[in-house]
PASEBA-1860 file (N, C-alpha, C; in nm, 3 decimals):
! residues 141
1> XXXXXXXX> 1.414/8.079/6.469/1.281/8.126/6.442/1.217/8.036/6.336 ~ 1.085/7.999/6.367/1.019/7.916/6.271/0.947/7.973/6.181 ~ 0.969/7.987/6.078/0.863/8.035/5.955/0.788/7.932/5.918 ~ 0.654/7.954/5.923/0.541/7.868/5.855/0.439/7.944/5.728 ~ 0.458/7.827/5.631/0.364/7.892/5.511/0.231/7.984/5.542 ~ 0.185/8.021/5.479/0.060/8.113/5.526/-0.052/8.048/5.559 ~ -0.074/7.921/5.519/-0.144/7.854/5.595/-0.117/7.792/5.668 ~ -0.042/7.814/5.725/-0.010/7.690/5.893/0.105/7.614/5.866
9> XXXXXXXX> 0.100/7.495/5.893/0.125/7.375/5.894/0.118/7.300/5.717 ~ -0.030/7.346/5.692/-0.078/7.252/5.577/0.022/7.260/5.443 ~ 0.049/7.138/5.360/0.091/7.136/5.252/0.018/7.205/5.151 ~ 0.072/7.224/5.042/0.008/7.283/4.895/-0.099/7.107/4.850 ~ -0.173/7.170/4.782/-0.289/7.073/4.765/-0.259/6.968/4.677 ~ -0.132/6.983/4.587/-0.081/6.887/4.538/0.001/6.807/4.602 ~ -0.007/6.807/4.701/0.124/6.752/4.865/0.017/6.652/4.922 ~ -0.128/6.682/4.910/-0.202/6.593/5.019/-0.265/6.560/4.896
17> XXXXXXXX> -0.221/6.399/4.951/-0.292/6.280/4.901/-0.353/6.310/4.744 ~ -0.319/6.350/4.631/-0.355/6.376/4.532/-0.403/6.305/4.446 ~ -0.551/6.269/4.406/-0.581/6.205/4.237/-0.630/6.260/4.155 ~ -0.562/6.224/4.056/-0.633/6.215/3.915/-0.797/6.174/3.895 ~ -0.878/6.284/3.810/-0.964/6.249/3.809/-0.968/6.346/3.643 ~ -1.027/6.181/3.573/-1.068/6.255/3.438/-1.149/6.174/3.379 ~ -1.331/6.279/3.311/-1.401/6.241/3.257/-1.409/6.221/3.133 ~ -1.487/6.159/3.028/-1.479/6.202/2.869/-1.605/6.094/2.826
25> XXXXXXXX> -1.646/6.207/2.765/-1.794/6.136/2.667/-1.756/6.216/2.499 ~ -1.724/6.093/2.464/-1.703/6.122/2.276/-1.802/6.049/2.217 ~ -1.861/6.060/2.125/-1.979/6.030/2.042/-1.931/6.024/1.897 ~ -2.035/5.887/1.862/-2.061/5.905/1.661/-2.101/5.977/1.711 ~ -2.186/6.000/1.578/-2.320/6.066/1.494/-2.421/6.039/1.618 ~ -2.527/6.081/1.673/-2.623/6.072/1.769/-2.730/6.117/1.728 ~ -2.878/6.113/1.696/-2.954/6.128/1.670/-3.069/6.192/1.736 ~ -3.098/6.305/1.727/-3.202/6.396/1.791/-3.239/6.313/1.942
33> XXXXXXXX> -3.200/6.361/2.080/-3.216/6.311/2.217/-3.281/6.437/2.312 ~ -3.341/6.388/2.407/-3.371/6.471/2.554/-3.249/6.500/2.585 ~ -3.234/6.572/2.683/-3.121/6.652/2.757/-3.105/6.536/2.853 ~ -2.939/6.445/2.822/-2.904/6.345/2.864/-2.779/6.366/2.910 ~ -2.784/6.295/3.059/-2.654/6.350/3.154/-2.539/6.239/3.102 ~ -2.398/6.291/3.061/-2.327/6.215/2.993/-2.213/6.166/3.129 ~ -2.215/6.241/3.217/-2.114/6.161/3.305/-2.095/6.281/3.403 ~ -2.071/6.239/3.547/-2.129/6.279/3.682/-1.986/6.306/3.748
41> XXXXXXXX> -1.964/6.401/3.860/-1.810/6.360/3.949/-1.893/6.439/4.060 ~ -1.892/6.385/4.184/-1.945/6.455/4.305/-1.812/6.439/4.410 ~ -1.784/6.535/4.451/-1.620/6.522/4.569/-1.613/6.481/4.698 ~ -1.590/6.387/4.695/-1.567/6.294/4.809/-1.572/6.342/4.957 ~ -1.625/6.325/5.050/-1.587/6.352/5.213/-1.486/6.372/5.198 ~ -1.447/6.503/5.266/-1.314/6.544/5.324/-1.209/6.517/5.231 ~ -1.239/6.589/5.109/-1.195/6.567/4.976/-1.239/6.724/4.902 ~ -1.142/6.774/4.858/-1.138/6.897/4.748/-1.135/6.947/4.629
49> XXXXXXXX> -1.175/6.951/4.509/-1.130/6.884/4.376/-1.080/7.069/4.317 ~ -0.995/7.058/4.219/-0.915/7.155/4.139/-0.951/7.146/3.990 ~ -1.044/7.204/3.917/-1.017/7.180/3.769/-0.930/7.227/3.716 ~ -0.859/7.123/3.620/-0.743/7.172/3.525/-0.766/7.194/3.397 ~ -0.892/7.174/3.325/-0.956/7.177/3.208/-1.104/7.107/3.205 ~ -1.161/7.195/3.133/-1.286/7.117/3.048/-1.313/7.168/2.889 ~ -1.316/7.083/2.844/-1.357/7.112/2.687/-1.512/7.051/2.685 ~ -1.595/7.162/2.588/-1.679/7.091/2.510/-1.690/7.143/2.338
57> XXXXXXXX> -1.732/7.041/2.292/-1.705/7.026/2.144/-1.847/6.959/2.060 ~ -1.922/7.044/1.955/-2.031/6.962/1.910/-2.011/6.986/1.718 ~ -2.089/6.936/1.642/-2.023/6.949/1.515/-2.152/6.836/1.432 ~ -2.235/6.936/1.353/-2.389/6.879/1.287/-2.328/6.780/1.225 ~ -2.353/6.672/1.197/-2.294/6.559/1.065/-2.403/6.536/0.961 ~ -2.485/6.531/1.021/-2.633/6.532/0.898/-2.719/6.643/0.928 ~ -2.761/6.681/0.795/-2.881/6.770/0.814/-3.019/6.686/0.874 ~ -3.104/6.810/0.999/-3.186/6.765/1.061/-3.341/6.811/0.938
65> XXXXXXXX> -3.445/6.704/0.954/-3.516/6.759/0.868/-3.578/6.911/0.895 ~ -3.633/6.896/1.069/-3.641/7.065/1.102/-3.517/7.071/1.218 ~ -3.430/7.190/1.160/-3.357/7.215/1.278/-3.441/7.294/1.438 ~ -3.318/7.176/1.526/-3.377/7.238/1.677/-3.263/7.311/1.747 ~ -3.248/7.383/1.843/-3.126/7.342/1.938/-3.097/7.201/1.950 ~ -2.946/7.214/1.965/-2.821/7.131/1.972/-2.719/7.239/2.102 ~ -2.692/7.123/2.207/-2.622/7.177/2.318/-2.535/7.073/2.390 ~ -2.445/7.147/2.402/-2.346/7.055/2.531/-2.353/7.140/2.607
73> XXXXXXXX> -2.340/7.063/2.780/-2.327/7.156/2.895/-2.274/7.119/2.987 ~ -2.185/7.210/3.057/-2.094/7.177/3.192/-2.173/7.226/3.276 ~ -2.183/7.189/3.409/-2.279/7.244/3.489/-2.205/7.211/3.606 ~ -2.219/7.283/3.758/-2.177/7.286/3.883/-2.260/7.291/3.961 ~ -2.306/7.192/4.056/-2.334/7.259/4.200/-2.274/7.262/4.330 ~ -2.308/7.388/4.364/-2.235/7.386/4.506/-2.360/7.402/4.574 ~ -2.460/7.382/4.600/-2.528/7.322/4.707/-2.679/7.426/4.698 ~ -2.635/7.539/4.619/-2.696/7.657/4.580/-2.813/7.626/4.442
81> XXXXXXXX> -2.778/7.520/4.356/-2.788/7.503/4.243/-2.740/7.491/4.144 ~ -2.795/7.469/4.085/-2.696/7.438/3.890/-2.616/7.594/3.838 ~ -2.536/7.607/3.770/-2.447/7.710/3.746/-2.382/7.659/3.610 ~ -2.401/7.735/3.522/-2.283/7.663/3.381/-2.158/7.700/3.377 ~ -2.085/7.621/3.367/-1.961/7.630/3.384/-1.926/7.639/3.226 ~ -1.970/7.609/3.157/-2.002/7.604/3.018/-2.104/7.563/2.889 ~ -2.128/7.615/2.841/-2.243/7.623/2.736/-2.251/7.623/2.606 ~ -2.242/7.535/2.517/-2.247/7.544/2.395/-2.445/7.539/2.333
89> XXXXXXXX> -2.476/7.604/2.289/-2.593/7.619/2.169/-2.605/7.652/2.076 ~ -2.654/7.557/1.961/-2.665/7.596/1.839/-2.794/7.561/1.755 ~ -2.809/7.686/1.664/-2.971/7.625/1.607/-2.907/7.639/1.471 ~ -2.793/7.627/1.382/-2.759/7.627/1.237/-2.795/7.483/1.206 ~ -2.819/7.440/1.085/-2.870/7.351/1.016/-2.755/7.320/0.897 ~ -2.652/7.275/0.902/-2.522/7.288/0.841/-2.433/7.211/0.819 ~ -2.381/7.054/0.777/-2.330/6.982/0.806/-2.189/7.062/0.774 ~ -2.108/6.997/0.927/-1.993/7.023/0.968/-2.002/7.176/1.037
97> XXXXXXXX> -2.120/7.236/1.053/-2.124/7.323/1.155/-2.059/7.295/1.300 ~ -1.886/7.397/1.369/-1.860/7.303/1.459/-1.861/7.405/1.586 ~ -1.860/7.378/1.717/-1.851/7.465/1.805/-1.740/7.409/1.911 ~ -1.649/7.495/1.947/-1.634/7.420/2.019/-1.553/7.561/2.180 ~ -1.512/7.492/2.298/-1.471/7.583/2.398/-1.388/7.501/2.512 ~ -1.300/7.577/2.550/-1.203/7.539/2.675/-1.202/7.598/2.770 ~ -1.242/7.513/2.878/-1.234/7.600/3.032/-1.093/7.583/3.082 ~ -1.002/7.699/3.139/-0.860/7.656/3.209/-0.900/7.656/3.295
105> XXXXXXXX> -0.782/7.606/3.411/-0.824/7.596/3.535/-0.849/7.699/3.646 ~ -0.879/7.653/3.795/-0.906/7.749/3.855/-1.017/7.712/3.913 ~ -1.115/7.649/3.882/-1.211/7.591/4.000/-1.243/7.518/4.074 ~ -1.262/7.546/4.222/-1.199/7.451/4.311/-1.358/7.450/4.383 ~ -1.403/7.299/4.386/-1.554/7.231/4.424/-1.520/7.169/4.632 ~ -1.562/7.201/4.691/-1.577/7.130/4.838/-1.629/7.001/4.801 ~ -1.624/6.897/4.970/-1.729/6.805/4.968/-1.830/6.832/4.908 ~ -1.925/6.761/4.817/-2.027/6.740/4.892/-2.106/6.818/4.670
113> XXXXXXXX> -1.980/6.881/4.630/-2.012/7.007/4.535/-2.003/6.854/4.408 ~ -2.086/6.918/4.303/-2.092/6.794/4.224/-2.076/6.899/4.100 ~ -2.007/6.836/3.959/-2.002/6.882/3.845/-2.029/6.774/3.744 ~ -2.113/6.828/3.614/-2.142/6.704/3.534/-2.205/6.731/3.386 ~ -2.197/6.695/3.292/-2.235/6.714/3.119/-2.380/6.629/3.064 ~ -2.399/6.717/3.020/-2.527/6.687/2.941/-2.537/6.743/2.779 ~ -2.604/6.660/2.695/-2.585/6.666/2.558/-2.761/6.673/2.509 ~ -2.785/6.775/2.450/-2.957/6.755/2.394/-2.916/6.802/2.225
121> XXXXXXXX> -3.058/6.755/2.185/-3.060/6.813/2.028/-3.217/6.815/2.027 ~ -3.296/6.894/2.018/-3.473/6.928/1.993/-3.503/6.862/1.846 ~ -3.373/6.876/1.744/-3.429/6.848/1.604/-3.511/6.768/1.556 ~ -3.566/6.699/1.480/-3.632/6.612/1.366/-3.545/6.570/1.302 ~ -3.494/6.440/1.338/-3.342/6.394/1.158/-3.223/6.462/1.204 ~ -3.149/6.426/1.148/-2.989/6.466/1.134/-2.942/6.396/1.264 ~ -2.777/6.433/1.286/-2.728/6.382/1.391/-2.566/6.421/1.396 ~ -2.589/6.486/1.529/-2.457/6.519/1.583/-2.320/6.457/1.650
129> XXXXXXXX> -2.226/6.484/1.658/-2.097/6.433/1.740/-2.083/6.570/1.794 ~ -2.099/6.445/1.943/-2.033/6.539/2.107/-1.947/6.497/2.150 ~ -1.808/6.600/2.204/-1.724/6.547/2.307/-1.750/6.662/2.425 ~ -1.716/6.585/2.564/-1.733/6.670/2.649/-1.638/6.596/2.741 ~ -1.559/6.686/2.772/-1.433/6.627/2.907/-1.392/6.687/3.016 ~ -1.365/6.682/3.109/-1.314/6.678/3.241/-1.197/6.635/3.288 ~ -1.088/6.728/3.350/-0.958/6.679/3.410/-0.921/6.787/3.515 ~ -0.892/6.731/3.629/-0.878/6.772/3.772/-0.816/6.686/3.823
137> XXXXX> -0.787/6.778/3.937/-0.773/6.676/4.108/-0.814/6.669/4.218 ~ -0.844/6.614/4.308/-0.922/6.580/4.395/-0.766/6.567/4.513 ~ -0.815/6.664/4.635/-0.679/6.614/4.746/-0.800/6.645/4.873 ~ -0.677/6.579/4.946/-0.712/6.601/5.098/-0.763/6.752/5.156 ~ -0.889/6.795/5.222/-0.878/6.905/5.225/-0.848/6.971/5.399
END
């Protein structure tokens, strides 16, 4: 008698064709910006991706002369629209004010689904350090 996994035939997603895929935008000090996309991953044709983490991390270094919002952002689409996958905002005026957050894993993007970071600050003066990262895999789907 043949027993087959619950899906068929198919291997576990770490069995087909598996890569590594990892983003990272670290920053000096940055100086009051528009809402600027720091780095992009869209999933390949007939390709599946798995997140295994995302961090974002922001932290005032100089006082702004008027404080604005200050933000990092993870964002997703699946075809529907933008979705945050994570969100940091802050309006304190504080040097060494720090924020920071970890996504575990668990989200799994189709073809076609794109995820990606963006960093703003509204202020006048001062200037922040952003990190924002990404680590997954991408397999055969």
């Amino acid at each position: 008698m043949k027993i087959l996994n619950p899906t068929g035939n198919r291997g576990r997603p770490e069995d087909r064709n598996p890569l590594g895929i990892s983003y990272s935008f670290a920053s000096g000090s940055i100086a009051p910006h528009a809402d600027t996309t720091r780095w992009t991953y869209t999933v390949p044709a007939n390709r599946r991706f798995i997140l295994n983490e995302a961090y974002a991390h922001l932290c005032r270094t100089a006082l702004a002369g008027a404080a604005g919002a200050i933000s990092v952002n993870i964002l997703v689409n699946q075809g529907a629209g933008n979705i945050y996958v994570a969100r940091l905002y802050d309006l304190n005026n504080y040097v060494g004010d720090t924020m920071q957050l970890v996504i575990p894993a668990g989200l799994v993007l189709l073809a076609g689904h794109y995820i990606y970071a963006t960093t703003s600050d509204t202020s006048t003066g001062g200037t922040v350090l952003y990190t924002v990262t990404l680590t997954g895999f991408e397999y055969d789907a």
